[in-house]
Steps between C-alpha positions, in 0.01 A plus 500: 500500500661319796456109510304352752591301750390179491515210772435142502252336851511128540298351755744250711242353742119417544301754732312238619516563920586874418294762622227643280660806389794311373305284282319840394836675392633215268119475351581904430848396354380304276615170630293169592698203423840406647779580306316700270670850373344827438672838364405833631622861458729558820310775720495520916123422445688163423774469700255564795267188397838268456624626836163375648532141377902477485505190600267343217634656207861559361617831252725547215537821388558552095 
């Protein structure tokens, strides 16, 4: 059985004065505090949601 891929999403910045749906995607991630880190199996599901709020949230991949 083939390990999963696993990455690491830390939310860098506050969404406060960010549109609605980008406060909505890092609700869905899992995140609500600043610099707080969640883990998630890697699919493009994912990777679509962190390319729609980029610029709140940095990735490490494991």
């Amino acid at each position: 059985m083939a390990k999963e891929k696993k990455i690491k999403i830390t939310q860098i910045k506050s969404p406060i004065g960010y549109k609605q749906k980008a406060k909505a995607t890092l609700k869905a991630l899992g995140l609500r505090k600043i610099n707080q880190t969640v883990e998630h199996v890697d699919s493009p599901v994912l990777r679509g949601m962190i390319n729609r709020v980029d610029y709140l949230v940095q990735v490490k991949e494991n």
